[in-house]
Structures are given as C-alpha cells and as structure tokens.
C-alpha positions in Angstrom: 0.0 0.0 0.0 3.1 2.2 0.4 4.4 1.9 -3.1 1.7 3.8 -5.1 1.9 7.2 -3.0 6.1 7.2 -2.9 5.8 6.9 -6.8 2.9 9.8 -6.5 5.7 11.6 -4.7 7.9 11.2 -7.2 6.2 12.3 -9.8 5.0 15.6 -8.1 8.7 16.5 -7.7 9.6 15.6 -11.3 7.0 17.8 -12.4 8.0 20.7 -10.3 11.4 20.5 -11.5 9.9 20.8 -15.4 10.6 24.2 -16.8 7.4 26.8 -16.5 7.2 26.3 -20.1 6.1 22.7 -19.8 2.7 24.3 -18.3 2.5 27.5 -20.0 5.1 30.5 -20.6 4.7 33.5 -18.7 2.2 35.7 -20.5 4.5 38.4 -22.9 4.4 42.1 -21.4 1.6 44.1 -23.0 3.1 46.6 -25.6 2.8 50.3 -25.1 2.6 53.0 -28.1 3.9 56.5 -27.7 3.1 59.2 -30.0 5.6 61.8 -29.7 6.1 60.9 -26.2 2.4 60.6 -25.8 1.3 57.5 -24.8 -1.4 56.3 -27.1 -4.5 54.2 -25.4 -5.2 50.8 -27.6 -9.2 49.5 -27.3 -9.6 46.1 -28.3 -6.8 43.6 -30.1 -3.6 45.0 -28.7 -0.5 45.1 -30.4 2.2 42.3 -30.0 4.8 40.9 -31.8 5.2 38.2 -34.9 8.7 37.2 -36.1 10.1 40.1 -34.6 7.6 43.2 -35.7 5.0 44.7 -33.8 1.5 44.6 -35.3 -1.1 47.1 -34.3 -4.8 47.6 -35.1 -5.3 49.8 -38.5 -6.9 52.5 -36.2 -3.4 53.4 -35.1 -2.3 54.4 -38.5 -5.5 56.1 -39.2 -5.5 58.5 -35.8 -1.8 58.7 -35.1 -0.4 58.7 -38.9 -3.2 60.6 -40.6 -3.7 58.6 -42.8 -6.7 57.1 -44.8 -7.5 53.5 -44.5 -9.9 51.3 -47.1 -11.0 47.5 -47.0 -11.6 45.5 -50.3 -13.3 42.4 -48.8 -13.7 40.6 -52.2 -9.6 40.6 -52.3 -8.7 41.1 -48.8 -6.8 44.4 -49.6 -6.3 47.0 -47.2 -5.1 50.3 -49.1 -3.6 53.1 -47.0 -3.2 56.5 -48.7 -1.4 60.0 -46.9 -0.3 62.7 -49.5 1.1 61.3 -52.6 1.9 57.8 -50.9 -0.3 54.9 -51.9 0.2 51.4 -50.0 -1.5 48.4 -50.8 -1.4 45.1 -48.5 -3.1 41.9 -48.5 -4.6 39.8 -45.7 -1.6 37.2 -45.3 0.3 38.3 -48.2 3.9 39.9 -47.8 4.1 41.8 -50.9 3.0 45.6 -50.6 2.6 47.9 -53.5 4.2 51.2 -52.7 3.0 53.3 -55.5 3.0 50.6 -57.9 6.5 49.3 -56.6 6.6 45.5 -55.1 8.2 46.1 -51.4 8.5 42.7 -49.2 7.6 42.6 -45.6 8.8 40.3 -43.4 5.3 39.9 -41.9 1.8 40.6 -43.3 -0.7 41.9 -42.3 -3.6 39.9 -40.3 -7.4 39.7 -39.1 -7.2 39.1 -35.5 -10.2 38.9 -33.6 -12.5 41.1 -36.5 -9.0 43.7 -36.2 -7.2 44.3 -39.1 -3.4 44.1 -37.9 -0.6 45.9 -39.8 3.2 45.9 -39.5 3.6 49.5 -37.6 7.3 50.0 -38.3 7.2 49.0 -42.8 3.6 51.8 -42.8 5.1 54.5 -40.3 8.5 54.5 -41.5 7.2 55.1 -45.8 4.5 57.3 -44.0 8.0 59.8 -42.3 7.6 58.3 -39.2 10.6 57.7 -36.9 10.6 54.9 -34.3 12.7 53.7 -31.0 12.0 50.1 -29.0 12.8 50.3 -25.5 12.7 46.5 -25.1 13.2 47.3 -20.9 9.3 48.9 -20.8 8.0 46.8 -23.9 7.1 50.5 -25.5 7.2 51.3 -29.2 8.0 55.5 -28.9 7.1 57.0 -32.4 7.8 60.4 -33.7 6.8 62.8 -36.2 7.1 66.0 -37.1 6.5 68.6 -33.8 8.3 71.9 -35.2 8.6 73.8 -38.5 11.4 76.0 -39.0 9.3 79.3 -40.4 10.9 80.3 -37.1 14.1 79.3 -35.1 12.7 76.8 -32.7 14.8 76.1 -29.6 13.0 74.3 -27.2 13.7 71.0 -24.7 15.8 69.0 -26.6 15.7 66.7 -24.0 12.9 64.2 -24.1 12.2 62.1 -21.0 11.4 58.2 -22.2 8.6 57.1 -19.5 8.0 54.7 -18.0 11.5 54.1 -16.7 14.4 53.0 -17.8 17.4 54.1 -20.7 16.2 51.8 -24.5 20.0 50.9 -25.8 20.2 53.9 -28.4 21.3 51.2 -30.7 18.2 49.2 -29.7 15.4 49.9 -32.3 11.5 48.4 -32.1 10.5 44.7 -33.8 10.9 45.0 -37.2 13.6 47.6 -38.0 15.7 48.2 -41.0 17.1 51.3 -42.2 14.9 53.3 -43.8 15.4 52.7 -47.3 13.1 55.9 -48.5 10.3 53.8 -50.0 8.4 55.4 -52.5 7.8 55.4 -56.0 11.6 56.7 -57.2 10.7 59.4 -57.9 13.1 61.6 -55.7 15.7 62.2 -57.9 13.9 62.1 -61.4 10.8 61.9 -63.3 10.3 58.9 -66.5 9.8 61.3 -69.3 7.4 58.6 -70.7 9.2 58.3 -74.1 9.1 54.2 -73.7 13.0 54.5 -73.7 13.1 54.4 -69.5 15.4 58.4 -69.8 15.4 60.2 -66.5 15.2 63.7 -66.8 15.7 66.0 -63.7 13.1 66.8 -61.1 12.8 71.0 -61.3 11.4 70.8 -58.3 13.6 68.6 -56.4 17.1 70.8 -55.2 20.3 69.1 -54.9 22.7 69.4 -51.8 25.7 69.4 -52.6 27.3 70.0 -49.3 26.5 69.2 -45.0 29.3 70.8 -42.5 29.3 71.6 -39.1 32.0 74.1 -37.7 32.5 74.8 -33.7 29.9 77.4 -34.2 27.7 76.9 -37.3 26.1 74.3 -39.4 25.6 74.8 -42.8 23.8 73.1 -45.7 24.3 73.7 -49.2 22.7 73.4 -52.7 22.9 73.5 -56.6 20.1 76.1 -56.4 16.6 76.8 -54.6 15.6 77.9 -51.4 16.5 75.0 -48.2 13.7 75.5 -45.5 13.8 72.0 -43.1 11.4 70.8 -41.0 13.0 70.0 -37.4 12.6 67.4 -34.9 13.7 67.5 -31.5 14.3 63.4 -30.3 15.6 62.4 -27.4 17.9 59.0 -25.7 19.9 59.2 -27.6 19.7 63.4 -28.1 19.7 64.5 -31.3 18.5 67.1 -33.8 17.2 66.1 -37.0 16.5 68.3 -39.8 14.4 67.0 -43.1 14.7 68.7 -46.0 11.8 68.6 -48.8 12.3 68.4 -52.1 15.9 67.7 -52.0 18.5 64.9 -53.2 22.0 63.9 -52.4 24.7 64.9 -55.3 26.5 62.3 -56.2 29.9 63.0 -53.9 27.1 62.6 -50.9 25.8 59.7 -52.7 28.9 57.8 -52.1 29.4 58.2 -48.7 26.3 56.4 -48.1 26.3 52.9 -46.7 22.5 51.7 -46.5 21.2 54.8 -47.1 23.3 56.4 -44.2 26.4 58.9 -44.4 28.2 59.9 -41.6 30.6 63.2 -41.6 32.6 64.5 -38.4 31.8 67.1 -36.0 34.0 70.4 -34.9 31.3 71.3 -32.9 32.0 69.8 -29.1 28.2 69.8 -28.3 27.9 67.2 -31.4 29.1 63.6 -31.6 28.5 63.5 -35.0 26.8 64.3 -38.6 25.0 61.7 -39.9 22.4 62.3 -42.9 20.7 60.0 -45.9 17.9 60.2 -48.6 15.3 59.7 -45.7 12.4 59.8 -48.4 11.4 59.5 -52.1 7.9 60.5 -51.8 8.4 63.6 -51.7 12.4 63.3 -51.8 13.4 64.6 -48.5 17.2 64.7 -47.2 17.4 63.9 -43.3 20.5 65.4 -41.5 21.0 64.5 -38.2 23.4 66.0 -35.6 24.0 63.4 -32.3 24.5 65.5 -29.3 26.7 65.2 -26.7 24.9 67.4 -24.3 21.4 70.0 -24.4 21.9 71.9 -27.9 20.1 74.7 -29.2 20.0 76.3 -32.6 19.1 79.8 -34.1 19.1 80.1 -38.1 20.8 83.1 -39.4 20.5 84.6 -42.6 23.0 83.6 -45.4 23.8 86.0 -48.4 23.4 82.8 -50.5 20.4 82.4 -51.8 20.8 78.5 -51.9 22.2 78.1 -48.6 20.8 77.2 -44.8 22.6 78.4 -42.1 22.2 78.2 -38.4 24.0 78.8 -34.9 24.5 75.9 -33.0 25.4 76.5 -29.2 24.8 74.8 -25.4 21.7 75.2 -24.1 20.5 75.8 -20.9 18.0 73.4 -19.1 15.4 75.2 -17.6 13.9 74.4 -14.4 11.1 75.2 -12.7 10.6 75.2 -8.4 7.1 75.6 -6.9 6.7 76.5 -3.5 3.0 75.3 -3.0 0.6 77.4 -1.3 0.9 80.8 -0.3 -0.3 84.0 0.8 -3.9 83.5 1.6 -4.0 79.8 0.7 -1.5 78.7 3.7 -1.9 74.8 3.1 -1.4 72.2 5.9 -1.8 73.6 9.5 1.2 71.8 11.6 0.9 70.2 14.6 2.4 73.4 16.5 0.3 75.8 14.5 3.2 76.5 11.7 2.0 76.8 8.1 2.9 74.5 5.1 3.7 78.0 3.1 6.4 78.8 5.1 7.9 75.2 5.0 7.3 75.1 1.1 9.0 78.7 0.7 12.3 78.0 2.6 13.0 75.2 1.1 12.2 76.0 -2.5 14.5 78.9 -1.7 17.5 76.6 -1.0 17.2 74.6 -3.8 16.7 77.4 -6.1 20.2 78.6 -4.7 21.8 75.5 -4.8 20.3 74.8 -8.4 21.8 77.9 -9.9 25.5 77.9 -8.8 25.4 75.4 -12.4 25.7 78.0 -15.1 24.1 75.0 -17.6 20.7 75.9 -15.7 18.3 78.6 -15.9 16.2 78.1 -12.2 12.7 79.8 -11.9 10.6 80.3 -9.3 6.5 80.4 -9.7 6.3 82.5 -5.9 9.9 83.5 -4.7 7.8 85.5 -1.3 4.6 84.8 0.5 2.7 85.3 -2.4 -0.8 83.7 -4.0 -0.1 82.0 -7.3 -3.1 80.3 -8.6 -2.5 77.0 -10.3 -3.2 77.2 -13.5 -1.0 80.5 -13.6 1.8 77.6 -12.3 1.2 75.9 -15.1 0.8 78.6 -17.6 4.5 80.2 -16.1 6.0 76.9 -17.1 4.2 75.6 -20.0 4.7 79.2 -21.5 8.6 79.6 -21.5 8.7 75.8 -22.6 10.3 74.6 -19.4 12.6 71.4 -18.9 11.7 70.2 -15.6 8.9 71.1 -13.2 9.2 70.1 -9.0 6.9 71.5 -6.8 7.3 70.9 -3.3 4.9 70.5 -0.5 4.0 69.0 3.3 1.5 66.1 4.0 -1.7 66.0 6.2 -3.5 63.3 7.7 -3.7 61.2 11.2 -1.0 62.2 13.9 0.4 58.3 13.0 1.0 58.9 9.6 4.8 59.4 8.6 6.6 59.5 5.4 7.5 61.3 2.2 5.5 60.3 -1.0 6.7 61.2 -4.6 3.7 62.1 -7.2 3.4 62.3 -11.3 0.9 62.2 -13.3 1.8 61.8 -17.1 3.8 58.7 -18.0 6.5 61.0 -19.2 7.0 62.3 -16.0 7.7 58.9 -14.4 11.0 58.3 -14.5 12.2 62.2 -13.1 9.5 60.9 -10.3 11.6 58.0 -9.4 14.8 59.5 -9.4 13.2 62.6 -7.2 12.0 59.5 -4.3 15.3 57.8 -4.7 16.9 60.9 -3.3 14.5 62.7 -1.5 13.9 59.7 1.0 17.1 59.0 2.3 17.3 62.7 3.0 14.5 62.8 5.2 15.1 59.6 7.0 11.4 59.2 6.7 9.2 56.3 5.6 9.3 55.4 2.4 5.3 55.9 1.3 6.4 55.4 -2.6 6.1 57.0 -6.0 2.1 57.6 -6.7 -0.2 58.6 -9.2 -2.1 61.7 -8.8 -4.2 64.3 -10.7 -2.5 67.0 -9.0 -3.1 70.3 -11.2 0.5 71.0 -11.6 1.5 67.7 -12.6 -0.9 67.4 -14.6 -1.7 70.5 -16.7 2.2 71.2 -17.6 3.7 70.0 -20.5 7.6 69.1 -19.4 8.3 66.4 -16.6 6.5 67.4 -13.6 6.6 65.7 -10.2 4.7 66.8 -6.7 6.7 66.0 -3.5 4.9 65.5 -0.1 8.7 65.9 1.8 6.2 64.6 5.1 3.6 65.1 7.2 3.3 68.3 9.4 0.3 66.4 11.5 3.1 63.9 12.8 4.8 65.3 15.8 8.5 63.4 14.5 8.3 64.4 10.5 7.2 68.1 11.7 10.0 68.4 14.2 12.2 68.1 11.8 10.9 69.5 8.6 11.3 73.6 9.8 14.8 73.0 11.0 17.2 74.7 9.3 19.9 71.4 8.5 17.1 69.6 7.5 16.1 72.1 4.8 19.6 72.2 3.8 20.0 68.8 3.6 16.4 68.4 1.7 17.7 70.9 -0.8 21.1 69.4 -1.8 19.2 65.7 -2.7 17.0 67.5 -4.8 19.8 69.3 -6.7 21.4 66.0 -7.1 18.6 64.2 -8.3 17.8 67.0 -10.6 21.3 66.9 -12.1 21.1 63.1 -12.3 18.5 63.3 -14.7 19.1 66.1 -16.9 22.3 63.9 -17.0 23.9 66.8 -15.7 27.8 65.4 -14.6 
C-alpha cells in the first residue's frame, strides 16, 4: 500500500522541477505605443509581436499617422493612402505595392479577432515616421514632425522616455531596418514617358551638394533653390534632425552612403556627429542628423546665398522650474504646533533654487519667490509658456498624527522616471518612511507640458516628520538631494 503514494511523490517533484514552459510561458508584457512621447491608449486587439515586428490595429495608422484606410473584402486588400503615398497590402500576403513598386515585408498583415493588424514600423517608416523600442518597458515611442522651422525653434531638446528605464540607443523596435526611402523613385527624377526608361531632372527637387558643421555653425548647401527643413527634436539618444523637402544627395554625398546612411565629423563639441541620408522619395526629403553630446540649441541666421541654410549651434540651458506650493492666503497644511505649510514650502524651495543655480548650464525659476498667491493654473501657464525642462513642486502632507513618510507624485507617463529619481533621493534625505512613487491628478503635474513631479517631503500632522521639517539642516540637507537628483536626470555630470 506504500508503493503507489512514494511513486505519486515522485512524480509531483519531477513535475516541479519541469521548466514553466512545460505548463504555459509567462504571458509576454503588454506593448505600449507613444506618439511623440504621448502615450497612445489601444481598445480592443492589442499590439504584439510576430517574427520580430510589432503589429497594431489599423486605427493606429488612421489616428496617429493621418492617414486614410480602405478594406476590399472581395480581395482582402487593405489600401492606406497620406499625401502622394499609396500602400496596398493583402490579408496574409507579404508583398505591398508602394505606389505601384513590389516592397517585401517580413510579416503581413492579419485579421485578428474582426482587427485588421498591420506591421507598424514598414507603414510608419514610408509614411516619415521615426521609431525607437525600448525592449526594458515593452514600448514602441514614435515620432513625427512637432516643429517647423518658419521660425528658429529652440525648445527642450531633452525628451524624458517614460516609463522608466534608458532603450540601448542602438536598440530599435520589432521590425527595424534602415529606412530605405520607399516610394515610387521618384526623388531624384521623373520617367519622361518616351518608352525609352530616360530620367530627366526633377525642377522641383534641389540638390545638396554640401552638410558641415564648424565649432559654431552648421551649414547646408545646394545646386540652387531655397532650403527650408522641417526640425525634430528626439531624445535617448539626443539629437536634432533636420528633413529637408524636395531635396537629393549629389552624387559626392551619394557615395558616402552605406545603406542609405552617411556619416561626416563634428568640430562642434556639443555634437558627436553628422550623420544624414535620402530619408524619403515620396516627396524626396534629405534627413540630417546631428547626435548630441549634451542640451543643444540652434538659431538660423540669414546667409547672403540664396541656396544656402545656415544656423548657430550652441549649449543650451536646461530650464527648471521650483514651486513652492501654497501661499499668501492659501497657507496649506496647518502643523501640529500651528506653523504653516507656506512657510515650509517657501524655505526650502528657496535653498534649492540657490543651490540649483551655482550650475551656469541651468536657468532656475521660481513660480512664488515670497509669501505670495499664485493660482494653479497660472503655475502651469509660467512653465508651460517659457517651454520649461523640468517642473518640481514641493509640498507637506496632512493626515492622522500616526501617519509618517515622504510620497513622490506624477501624473503623465513621461514624468515617471524624473518621479523615481526625485523618491530615490528625497527619501534617504528625510530619513522618513518610504510611502512610494504615486499617481495623482494633482493640477501641476498634470496640466504642464515638461516632466512634472509633486513632493509630499512629510507630514506636518506627525509630531516626528514636523519636528524636523522647519529645521534649518534639514532644509539644507532636503535641498542638496534635490539638486542631485535633478542633475542626475538632466544627465547633468
């Protein structure tokens, strides 16, 4: 009678000792979509990953691309036209027709669950879309166009990834090549329709015949016509990029090319290096791209050649932005020896603020620098307004007299990761609990545009965290761990 529950034994601990995968793998992390650092909410099918490329629903392309999408249910076709550019897939097939030219996919597209699925990365990148997979958060980050250069634009370059952690910058999402500007060809000539296949030249398409980038200026140069680029401002790694319509390579550029991609040096010590490649056919666009070593800005200055773009290229500072909540006749928290959370708020902004600006790289602002009333959405105006890097507004907790600790709040995804490294070194500074990074609707944090974190330091109702809170060392102390942490993530060394 012994014999049959030893082998039952035996058996149970064989099984346990299987790998997971025996009963099931672990379930793959969702995939998140950012638009511009925006992250984009999915309903229904979500996106996930076949033979290394990330499918999404064809309502992504339509909202987030701009694009227009029809369905041909007698062949299956799905045909996606923006501008000029005409794209034509079939259900399961992984031929497209870009413009009447065969392009190969290395997945289809699919009907999932009455979804159609399409290959983001092959539609965004021949619809101009740049993409970056941070394999860390499982988050496809997409960019498009955000500035035009009809004026000098010299905002954040900066952009925080959320969610936490630094994507390797060689890392790139499922389903990346280099963009091989697909398109119809038509980028650096026109078929004259003689039946003999001679390409005559495009009029409208203007050839650059020279990229270079001294200590102080960057210059591109053409055969003739006026250069006007459209400018995008990525971030991890930081970099400027600069598209040119209606242009071509000449053919000394041409050569330099290795798929598709020159590279030129840098004399400029804010820039690792030039890189720059026929980005586009459709309409022919030349993307230059200038990989920054630290926050750049540039300013486009006038050139007495008619054919030539010019522009100033210096360092940046990062501006910062300290709010000293409450104030005046909104006095916040009462403590629990009658002080107010103004006064609390005020000092200690104060030090940081001082601390903050012996670094000539930053520009530090207050919203109230005195016992003032600042309402919030004038906060948020103040730092939306001069297009602010960071955004930390400091504040004292209320609740029972047992209650103890220092809480770190965001709101956006994007803000996220400055939220983590703002608790990493706030808590250890106060020596109080650890009450954790939280999600809040806090107008401040919510309304701005940049980064924005609200810190609780503690609670003025607990007779320990108050105690110490209005003393002068551990103000000073407070301040110092908030410059560090602010440095630490503007990557300030």
């Amino acid at each position: 009678m012994m014999k049959f529950p030893a082998f039952c034994l035996f058996l149970l601990a064989c099984l346990l000792l299987l790998p997971t995968t025996a009963f099931g793998a672990e379930a793959p992390k969702p995939i998140k979509l950012y638009m511009n650092e925006k992250q984009l909410e999915v309903q229904g099918v979500q996106p996930r990953i076949v033979n290394d490329n990330t499918i999404v629903p064809v309502r992504i392309i339509v909202e987030q691309i701009g694009a227009k999408v029809s369905w041909d249910e007698a062949t299956s076709k799905v045909t996606i036209v923006k501008d000029k550019i005409n794209i034509q897939l079939v259900i399961n097939n992984v031929t497209a027709i870009i413009n009447g030219k065969k392009e190969t996919l290395e997945v289809g597209p699919k009907i999932e669950n009455g979804s159609t699925m399409l290959p983001l990365r092959f539609i965004g990148e021949v619809l101009g879309i740049e993409f970056k997979w941070d394999g860390a958060t499982s988050s496809v980050h997409m960019f498009k166009d955000v500035e035009s250069d009809s004026k000098p634009v010299t905002g954040p370059v900066d952009v925080v990834v959320p969610d936490g952690g630094t994507p390797n910058p060689e890392t790139k999402p499922p389903g990346t090549k280099p963009s091989t500007g697909t398109g119809n060809g038509s980028g650096t000539g026109t078929n004259t329709g003689n039946g003999t296949g001679t390409v005559t030249p495009d009029p409208s398409v203007h050839v650059i015949t020279s990229i270079s980038l001294s200590e102080t200026e960057f210059s591109v140069n053409a055969k003739d016509g006026t250069l006007s680029p459209r400018v995008l401002t990525l971030a991890n790694p930081s970099r400027l990029v600069f598209d040119f319509p209606n242009t071509t390579l000449d053919e000394s550029l041409q050569k330099l090319l290795v798929k598709n991609s020159g590279e030129l040096p840098s004399k400029q010590p804010l820039v690792s290096k030039v890189r720059f490649s026929n980005f586009n056919d459709n309409p022919a666009t030349v993307r230059i791209i200038l990989d920054l070593n630290a926050p750049t800005e540039y300013q486009t200055i006038p050139s007495k050649l008619p054919n030539q773009w010019k522009a100033s290229i210096g360092e940046r500072k990062l501006t910062v932005i300290i709010d000293a909540g409450h104030g005046d006749n909104d006095p916040g928290a009462l403590s629990i020896t009658g002080k107010h959370e103004k006064e609390f708020t005020l000092s200690t902004a104060k030090k940081v603020e001082a601390l903050l600006a012996k670094d000539k790289r930053v520009h530090v602002l207050m919203t109230r620098s005195d016992d003032t009333f600042i309402p919030l959405d004038d906060r948020v105006s103040f730092a939306n307004d001069i297009s602010a890097d960071l955004f930390l507004s400091i504040h004292g907790n209320s609740a029972k007299a047992t209650v103890s600790g220092t809480e770190t709040y965001y709101n956006r995804p994007e803000s996220l990761d400055f939220a983590n490294v703002i608790h990493k070194y706030a808590v250890p500074a106060t020596g109080f609990a650890d009450r954790k990074v939280r999600q809040a609707d806090f107008r401040v944090i919510t309304k701005t545009s940049m980064p924005a974190v609200l810190l609780e330091v503690g609670y003025l109702s607990n007779k320990n965290d108050e105690s110490a809170m209005y003393k002068e060392a551990f103000q000073d102390k407070l301040a110092a761990s908030l410059v560090a942490a602010i440095k630490e993530y503007l990557n300030l060394k």
